[in-house]
C-alpha beads as a LAMMPS data file, in Angstrom:
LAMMPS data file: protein, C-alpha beads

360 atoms
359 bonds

1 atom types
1 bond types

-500.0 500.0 xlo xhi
-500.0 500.0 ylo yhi
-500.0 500.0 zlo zhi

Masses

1 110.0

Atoms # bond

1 1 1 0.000 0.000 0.000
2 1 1 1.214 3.686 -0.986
3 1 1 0.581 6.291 0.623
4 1 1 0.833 9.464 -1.268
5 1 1 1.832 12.822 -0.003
6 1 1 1.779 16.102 -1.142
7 1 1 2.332 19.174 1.203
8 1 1 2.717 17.585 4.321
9 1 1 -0.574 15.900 4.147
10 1 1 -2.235 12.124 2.750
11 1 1 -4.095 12.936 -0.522
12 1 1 -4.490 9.301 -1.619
13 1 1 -4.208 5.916 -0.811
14 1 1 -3.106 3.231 -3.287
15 1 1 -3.542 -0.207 -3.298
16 1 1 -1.199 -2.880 -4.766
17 1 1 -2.211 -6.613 -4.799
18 1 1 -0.829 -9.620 -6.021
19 1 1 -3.784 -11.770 -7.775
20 1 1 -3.934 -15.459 -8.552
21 1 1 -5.207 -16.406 -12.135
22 1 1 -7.773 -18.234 -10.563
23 1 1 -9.433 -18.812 -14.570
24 1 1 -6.321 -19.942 -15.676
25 1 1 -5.614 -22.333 -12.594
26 1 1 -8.677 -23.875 -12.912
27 1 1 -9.984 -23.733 -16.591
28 1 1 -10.922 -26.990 -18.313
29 1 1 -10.020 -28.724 -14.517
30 1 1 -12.675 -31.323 -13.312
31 1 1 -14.600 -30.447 -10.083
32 1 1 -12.755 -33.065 -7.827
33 1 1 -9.725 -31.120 -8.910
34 1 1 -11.065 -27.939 -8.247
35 1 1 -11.686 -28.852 -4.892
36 1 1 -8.311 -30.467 -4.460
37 1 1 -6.167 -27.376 -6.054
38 1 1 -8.458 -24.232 -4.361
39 1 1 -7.678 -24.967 -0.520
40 1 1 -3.870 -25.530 -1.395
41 1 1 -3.662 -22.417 -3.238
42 1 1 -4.247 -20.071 0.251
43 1 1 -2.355 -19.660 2.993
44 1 1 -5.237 -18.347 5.285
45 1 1 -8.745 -19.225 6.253
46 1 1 -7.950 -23.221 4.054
47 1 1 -10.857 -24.730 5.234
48 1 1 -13.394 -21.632 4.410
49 1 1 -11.825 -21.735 0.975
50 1 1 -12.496 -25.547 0.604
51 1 1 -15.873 -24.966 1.996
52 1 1 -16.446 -22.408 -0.311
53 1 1 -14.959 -24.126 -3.576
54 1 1 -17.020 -27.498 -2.284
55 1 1 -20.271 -25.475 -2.231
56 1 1 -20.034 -23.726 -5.932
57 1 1 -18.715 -26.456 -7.610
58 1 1 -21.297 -29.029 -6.154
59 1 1 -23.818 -26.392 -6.362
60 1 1 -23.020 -24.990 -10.083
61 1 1 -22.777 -29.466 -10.860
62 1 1 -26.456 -29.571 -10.404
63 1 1 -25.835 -31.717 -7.358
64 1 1 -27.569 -32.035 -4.325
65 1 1 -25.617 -30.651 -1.044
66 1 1 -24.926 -33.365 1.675
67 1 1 -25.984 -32.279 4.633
68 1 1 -23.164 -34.273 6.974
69 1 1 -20.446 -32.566 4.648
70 1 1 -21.896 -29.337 5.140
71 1 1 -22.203 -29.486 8.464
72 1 1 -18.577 -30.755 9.269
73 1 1 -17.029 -28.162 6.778
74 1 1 -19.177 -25.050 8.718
75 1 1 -17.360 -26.326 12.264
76 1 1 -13.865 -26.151 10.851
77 1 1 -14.804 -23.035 9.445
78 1 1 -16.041 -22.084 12.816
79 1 1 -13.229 -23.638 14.263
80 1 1 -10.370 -22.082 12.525
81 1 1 -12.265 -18.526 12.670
82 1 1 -11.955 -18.574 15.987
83 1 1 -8.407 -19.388 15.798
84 1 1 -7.515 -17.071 13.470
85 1 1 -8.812 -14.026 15.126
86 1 1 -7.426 -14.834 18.239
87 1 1 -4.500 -15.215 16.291
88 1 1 -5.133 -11.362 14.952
89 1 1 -5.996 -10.407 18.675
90 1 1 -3.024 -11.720 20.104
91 1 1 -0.223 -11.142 17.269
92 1 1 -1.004 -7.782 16.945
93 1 1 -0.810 -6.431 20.198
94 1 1 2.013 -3.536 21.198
95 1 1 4.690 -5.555 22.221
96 1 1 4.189 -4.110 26.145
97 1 1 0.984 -5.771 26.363
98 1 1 2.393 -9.590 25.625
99 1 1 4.286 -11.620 27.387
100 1 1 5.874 -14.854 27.049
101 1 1 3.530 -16.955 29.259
102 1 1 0.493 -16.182 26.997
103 1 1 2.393 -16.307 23.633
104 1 1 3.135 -20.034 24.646
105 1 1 -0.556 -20.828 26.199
106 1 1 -1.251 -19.584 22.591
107 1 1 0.852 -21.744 20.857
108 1 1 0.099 -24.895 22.619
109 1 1 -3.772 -24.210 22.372
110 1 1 -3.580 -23.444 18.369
111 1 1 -1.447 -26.594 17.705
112 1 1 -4.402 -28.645 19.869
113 1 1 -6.712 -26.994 17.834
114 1 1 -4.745 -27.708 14.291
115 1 1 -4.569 -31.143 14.844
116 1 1 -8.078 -31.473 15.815
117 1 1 -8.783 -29.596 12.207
118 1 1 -6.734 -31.787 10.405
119 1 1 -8.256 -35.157 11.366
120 1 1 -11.567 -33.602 10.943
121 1 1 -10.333 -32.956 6.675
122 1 1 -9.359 -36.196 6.828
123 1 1 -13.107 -37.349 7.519
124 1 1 -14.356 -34.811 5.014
125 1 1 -12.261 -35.948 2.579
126 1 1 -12.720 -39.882 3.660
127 1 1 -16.743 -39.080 3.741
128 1 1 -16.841 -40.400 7.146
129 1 1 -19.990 -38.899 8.921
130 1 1 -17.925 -38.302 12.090
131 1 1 -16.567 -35.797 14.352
132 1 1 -13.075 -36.755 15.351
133 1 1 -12.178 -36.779 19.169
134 1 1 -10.635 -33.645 20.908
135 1 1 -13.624 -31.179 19.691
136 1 1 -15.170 -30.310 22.850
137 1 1 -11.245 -30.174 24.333
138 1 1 -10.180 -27.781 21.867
139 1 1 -13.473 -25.225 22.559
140 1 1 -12.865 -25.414 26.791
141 1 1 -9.077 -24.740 25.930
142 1 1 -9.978 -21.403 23.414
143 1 1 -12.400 -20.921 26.052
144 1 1 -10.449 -20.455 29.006
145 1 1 -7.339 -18.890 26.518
146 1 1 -10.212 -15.641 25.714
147 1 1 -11.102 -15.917 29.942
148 1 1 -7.998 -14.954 30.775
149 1 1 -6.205 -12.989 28.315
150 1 1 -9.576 -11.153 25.535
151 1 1 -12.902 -10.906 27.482
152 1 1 -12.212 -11.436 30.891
153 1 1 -15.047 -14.224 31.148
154 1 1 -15.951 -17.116 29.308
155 1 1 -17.603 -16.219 26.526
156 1 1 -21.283 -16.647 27.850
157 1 1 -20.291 -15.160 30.545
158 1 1 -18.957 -12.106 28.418
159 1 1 -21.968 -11.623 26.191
160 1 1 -24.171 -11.636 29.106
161 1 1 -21.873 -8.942 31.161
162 1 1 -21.696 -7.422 27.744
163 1 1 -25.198 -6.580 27.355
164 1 1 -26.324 -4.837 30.578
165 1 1 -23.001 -2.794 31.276
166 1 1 -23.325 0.239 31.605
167 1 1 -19.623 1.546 30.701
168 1 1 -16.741 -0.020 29.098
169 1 1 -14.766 0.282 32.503
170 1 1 -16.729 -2.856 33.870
171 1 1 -14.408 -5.308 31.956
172 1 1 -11.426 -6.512 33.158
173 1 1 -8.466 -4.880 31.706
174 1 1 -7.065 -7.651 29.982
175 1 1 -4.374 -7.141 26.972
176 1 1 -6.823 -6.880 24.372
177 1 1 -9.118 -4.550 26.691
178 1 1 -5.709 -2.389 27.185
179 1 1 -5.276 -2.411 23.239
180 1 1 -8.979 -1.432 22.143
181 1 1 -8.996 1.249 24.872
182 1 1 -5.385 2.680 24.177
183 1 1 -6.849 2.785 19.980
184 1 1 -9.864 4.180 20.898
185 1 1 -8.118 7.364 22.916
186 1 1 -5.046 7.882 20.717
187 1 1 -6.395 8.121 17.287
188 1 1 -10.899 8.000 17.330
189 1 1 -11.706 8.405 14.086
190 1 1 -9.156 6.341 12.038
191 1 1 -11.334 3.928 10.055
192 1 1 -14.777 5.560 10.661
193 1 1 -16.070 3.474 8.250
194 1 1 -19.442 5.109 6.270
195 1 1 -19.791 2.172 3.809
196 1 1 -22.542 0.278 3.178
197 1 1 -22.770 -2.901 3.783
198 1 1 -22.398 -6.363 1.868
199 1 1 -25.646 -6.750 0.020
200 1 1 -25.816 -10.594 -0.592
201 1 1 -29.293 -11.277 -0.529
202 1 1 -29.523 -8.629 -3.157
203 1 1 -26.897 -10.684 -5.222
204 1 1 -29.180 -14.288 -4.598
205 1 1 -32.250 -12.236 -5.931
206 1 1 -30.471 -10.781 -9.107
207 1 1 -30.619 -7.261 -8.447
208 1 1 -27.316 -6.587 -7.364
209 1 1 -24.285 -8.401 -10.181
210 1 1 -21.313 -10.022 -9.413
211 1 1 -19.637 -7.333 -10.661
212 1 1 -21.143 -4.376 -8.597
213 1 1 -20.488 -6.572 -5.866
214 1 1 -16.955 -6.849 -6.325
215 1 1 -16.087 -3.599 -7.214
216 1 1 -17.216 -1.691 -4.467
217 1 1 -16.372 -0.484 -1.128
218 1 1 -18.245 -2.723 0.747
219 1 1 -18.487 -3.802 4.459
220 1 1 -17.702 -7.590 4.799
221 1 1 -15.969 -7.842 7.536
222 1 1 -17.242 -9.627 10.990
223 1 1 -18.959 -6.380 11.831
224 1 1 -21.701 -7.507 9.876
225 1 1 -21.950 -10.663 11.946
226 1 1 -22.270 -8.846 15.247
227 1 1 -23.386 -5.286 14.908
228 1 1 -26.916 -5.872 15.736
229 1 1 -25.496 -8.140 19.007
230 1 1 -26.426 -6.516 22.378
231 1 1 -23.100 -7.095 23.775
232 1 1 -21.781 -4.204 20.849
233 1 1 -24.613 -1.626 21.830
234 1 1 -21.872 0.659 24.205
235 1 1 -19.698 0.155 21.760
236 1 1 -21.267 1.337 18.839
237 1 1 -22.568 4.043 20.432
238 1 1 -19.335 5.487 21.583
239 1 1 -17.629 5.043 18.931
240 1 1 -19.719 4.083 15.974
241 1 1 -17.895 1.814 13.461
242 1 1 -14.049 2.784 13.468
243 1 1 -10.625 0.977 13.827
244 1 1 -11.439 0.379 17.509
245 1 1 -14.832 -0.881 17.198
246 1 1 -13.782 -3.514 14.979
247 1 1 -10.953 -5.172 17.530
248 1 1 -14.284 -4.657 19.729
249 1 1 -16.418 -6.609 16.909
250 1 1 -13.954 -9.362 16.638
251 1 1 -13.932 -10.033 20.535
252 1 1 -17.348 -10.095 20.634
253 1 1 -17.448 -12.455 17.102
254 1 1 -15.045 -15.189 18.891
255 1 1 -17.491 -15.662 22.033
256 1 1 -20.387 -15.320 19.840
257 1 1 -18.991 -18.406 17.772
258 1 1 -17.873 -19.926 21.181
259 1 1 -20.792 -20.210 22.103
260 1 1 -22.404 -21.574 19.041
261 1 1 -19.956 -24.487 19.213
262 1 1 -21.016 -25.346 23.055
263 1 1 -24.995 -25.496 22.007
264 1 1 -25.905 -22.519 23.518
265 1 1 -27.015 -20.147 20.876
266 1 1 -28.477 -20.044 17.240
267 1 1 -26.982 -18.534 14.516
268 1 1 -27.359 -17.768 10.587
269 1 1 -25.687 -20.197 8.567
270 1 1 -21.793 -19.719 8.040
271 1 1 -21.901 -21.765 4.775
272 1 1 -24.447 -21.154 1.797
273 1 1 -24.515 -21.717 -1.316
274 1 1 -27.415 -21.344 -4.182
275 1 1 -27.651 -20.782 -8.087
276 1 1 -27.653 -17.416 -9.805
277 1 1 -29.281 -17.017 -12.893
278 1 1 -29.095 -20.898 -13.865
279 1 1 -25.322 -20.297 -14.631
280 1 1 -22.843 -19.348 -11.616
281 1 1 -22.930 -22.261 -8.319
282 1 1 -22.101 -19.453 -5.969
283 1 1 -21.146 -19.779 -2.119
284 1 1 -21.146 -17.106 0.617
285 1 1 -18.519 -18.526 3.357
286 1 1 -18.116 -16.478 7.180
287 1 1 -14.418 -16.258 8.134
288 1 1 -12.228 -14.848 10.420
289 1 1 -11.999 -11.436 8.055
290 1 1 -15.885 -11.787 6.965
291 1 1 -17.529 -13.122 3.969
292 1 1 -15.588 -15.035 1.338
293 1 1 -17.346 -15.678 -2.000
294 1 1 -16.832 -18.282 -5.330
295 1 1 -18.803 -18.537 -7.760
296 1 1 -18.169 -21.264 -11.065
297 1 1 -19.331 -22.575 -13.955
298 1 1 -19.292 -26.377 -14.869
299 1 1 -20.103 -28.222 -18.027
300 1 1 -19.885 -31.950 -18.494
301 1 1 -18.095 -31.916 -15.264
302 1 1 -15.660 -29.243 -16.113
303 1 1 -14.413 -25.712 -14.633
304 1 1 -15.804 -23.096 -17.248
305 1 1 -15.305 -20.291 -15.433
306 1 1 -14.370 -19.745 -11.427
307 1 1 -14.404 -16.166 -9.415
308 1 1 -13.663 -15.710 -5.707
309 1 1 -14.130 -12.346 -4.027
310 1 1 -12.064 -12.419 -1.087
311 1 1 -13.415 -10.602 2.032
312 1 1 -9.727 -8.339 1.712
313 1 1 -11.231 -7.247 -1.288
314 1 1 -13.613 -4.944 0.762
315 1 1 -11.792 -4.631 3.607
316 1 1 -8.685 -3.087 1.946
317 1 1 -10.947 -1.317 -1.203
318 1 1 -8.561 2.196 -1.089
319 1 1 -12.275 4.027 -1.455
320 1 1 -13.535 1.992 2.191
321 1 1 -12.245 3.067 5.593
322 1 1 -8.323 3.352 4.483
323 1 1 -9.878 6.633 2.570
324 1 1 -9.658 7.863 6.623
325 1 1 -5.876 7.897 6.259
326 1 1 -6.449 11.063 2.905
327 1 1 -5.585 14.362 5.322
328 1 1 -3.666 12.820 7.917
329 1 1 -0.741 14.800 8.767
330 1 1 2.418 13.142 7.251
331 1 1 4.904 15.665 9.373
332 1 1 5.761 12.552 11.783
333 1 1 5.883 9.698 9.303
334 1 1 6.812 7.485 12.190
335 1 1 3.273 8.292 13.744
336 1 1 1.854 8.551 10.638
337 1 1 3.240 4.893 9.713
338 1 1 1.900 3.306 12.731
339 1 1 -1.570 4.415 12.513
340 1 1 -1.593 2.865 8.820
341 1 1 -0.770 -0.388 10.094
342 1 1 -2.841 -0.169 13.241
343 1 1 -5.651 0.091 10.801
344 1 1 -4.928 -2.269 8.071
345 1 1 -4.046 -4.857 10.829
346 1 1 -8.033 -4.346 12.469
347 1 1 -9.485 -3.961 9.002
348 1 1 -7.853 -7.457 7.728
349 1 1 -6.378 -9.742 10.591
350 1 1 -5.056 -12.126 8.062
351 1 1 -2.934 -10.263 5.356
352 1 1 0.702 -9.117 5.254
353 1 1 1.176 -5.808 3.753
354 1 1 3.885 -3.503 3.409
355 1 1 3.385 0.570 3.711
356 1 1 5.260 2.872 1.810
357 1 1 5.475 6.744 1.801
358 1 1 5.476 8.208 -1.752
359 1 1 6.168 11.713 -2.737
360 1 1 6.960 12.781 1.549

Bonds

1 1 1 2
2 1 2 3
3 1 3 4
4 1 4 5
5 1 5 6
6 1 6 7
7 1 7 8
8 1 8 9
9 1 9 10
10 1 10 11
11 1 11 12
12 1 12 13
13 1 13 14
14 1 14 15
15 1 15 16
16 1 16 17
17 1 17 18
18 1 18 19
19 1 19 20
20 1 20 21
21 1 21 22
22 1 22 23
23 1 23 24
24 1 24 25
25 1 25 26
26 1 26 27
27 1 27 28
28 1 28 29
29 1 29 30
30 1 30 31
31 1 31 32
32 1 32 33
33 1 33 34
34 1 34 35
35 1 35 36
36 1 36 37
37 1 37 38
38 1 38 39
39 1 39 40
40 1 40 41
41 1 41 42
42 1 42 43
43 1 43 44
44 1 44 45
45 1 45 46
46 1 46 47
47 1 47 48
48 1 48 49
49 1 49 50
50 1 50 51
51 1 51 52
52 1 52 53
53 1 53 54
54 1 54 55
55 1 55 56
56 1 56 57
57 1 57 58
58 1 58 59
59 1 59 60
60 1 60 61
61 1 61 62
62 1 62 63
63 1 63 64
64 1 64 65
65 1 65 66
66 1 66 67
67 1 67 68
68 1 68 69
69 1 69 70
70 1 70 71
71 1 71 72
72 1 72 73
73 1 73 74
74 1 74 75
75 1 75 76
76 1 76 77
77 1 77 78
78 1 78 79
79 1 79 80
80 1 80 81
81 1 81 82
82 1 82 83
83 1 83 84
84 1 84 85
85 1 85 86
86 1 86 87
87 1 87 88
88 1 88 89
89 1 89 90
90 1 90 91
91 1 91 92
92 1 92 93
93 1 93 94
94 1 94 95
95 1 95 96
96 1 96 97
97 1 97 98
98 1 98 99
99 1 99 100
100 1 100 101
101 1 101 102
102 1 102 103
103 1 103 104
104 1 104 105
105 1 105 106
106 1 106 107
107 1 107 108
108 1 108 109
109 1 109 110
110 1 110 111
111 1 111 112
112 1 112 113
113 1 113 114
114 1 114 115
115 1 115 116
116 1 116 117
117 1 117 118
118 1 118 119
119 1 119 120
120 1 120 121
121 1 121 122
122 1 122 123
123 1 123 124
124 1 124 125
125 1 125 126
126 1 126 127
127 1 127 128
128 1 128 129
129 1 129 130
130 1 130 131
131 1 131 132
132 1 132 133
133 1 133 134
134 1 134 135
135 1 135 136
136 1 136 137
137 1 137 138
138 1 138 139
139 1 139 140
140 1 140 141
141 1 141 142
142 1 142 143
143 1 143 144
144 1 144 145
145 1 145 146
146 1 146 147
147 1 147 148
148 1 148 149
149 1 149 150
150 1 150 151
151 1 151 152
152 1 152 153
153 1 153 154
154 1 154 155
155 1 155 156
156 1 156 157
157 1 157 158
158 1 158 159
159 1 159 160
160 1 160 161
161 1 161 162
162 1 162 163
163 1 163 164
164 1 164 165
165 1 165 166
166 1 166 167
167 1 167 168
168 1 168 169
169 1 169 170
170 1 170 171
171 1 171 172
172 1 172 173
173 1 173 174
174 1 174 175
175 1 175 176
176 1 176 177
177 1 177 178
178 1 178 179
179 1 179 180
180 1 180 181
181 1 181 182
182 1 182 183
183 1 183 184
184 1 184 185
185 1 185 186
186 1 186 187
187 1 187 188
188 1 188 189
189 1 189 190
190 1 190 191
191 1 191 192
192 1 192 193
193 1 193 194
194 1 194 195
195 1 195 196
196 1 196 197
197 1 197 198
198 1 198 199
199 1 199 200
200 1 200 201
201 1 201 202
202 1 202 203
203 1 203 204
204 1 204 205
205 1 205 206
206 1 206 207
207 1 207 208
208 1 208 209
209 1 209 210
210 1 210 211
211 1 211 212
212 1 212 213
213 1 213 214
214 1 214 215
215 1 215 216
216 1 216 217
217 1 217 218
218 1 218 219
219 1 219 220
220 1 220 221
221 1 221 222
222 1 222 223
223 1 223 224
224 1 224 225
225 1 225 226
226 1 226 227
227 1 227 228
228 1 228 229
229 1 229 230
230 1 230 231
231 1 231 232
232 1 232 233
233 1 233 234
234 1 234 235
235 1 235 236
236 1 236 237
237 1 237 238
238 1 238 239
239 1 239 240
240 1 240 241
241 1 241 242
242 1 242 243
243 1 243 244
244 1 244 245
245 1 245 246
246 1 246 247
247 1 247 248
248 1 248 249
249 1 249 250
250 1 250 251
251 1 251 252
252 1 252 253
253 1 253 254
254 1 254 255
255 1 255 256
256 1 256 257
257 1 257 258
258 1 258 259
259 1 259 260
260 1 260 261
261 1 261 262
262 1 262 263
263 1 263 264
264 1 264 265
265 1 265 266
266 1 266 267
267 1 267 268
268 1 268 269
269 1 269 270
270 1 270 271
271 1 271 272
272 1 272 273
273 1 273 274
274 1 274 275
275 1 275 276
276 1 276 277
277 1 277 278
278 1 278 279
279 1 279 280
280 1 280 281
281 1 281 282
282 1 282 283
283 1 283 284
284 1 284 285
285 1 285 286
286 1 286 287
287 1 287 288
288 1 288 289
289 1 289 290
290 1 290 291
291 1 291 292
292 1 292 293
293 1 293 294
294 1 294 295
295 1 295 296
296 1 296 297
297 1 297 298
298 1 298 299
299 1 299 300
300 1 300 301
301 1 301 302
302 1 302 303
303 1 303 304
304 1 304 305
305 1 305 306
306 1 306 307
307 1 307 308
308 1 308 309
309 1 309 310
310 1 310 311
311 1 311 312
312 1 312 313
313 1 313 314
314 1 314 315
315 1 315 316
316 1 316 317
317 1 317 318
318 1 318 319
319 1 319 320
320 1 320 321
321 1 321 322
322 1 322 323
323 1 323 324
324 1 324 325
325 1 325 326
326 1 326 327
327 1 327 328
328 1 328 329
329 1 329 330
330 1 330 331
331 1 331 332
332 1 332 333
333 1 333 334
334 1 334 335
335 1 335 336
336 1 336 337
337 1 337 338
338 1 338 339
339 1 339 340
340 1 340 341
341 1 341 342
342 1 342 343
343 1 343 344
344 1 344 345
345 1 345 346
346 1 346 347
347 1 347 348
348 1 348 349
349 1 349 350
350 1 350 351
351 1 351 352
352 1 352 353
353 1 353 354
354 1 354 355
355 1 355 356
356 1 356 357
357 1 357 358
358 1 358 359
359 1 359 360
């Protein structure tokens, strides 16, 4: 990302990615090998993607959806969401606020947690309608991991408190309290975000097209997942949806998924997938950064055509809530620098980036 500087102040932000020739990848490819080659491909959020490619390619086939498969690929996609945004929540704190003790309760919890993921592919992949051993193990363990070190409860516990306080001083001032508050004070308005949000159901009803919905600055992220939850009502209205509010949103997405897993609360589906237009198998897939999309094309049980919008996509769109950085004062590019990464970090907890400073 470059920012661009002219008198002392931002006046643009531009975004450089590196894209994968997804058509080319896949063109002509059968759908078992689409569904082998698409997880493989990403380095992040592996089991949304295969959940994703699964669901557009059986979808866009014609074929029915089994129910078991779809069930076991929404709890590793549960599963590793919650891992990867602790893994956000936890990586990206100032170095003052981590310590060695819970870097390796970290460790030792996501490792439980990765194995437990990787014998539940294996029954995916094997078509064995089970869930392996260690599943309940692995939630107590994240569990008491967010207790002591993100909410300060368990997470029922937290979206309970969460709900009736009456001030953000009632929670415990754990690291990732200490980091939210410390955002919230030092710089309030980076990431204000005024962007609508992710109109899906307008896409599954044909009124919206695929490419509108790429091409703009959407919301995706996990806000849209929890903005309407009780436990982000202070939040929201203190500090409406900015950098802070999101590390908030994530917190408060992790117990919310928590407790899904445990039994104790109903929510919208995390995988779904549907046909648009008799054409396109598309699939909408929650992750740890929001709502990952595919869509494909198959005839006689080949890859036509194959599109993913990736939730970075919105998240990192130069015309969504980076546009905040435009005016910032670039006199102390060391601030300056640190508030770009502070906000690309809580916009997109899964992407490396590098910042540069062009025309300072």
């Amino acid at each position: 990302m470059k920012l661009q500087v002219h008198q002392e102040r931002v006046t643009h932000v531009c975004v450089e990615r590196q894209q994968i020739d997804i058509q080319a990848l896949l063109h002509r490819r059968s759908i078992e090998e689409g569904m082998s080659l698409l997880p493989s491909v990403f380095s992040v959020c592996t089991h949304a993607q295969s959940a994703a490619a699964w669901s557009a390619l059986t979808t866009a086939a014609g074929e029915s959806i089994d129910e078991n498969t779809k069930m076991q690929q929404t709890l590793a996609v549960q599963v590793e969401s919650i891992q990867e945004s602790l893994r956000s929540l936890t990586f990206q704190l100032p170095e003052e606020l981590r310590d060695m003790h819970m870097m390796c309760q970290f460790a030792q919890v996501w490792q439980q947690s990765n194995l437990f993921l990787s014998h539940l592919r294996q029954a995916i992949q094997q078509k064995e309608a089970v869930i392996p051993d260690g599943y309940r193990t692995v939630l107590v363990r994240w569990n008491e991991f967010c207790a002591t070190y993100v909410f300060g409860n368990e997470a029922a516990a937290f979206l309970e408190k969460a709900a009736v306080a009456r001030n953000l001083g009632e929670f415990p001032p754990t690291p990732v309290w200490q980091w939210f508050r410390r955002l919230a004070q030092d710089i309030p308005l980076l990431g204000r975000a005024a962007i609508h949000s992710l109109p899906c159901k307008h896409y599954r009803y044909g009124t919206v097209s695929w490419q509108d919905l790429t091409t703009h600055p959407y919301d995706a992220s996990c806000w849209l997942r929890v903005h309407k939850e009780p436990a982000m009502r202070l939040v929201i209205e203190r500090f409406g949806n900015n950098a802070a509010a999101r590390i908030a949103a994530r917190m408060v997405d992790v117990a919310r998924t928590l407790t899904i897993l445990f039994g104790d609360y109903e929510g919208s589906p995390w995988v779904r997938a549907y046909r648009v237009a008799e054409q396109y198998g598309t699939a909408e897939v929650k992750c740890a950064r929001g709502v990952l999309m595919h869509r494909a094309r198959v005839e006689n049980g080949e890859i036509i055509a194959y599109d993913i919008c990736a939730p970075t996509d919105w998240n990192l769109h130069e015309k969504g809530a980076l546009l905040t950085l435009v005016g910032a004062s670039a006199k102390d590019q060391e601030r300056l620098l640190r508030y770009a990464n502070e906000l690309v970090q809580v916009l997109d907890p899964c992407v490396a980036f590098e910042i540069k400073i062009d025309g300072a």
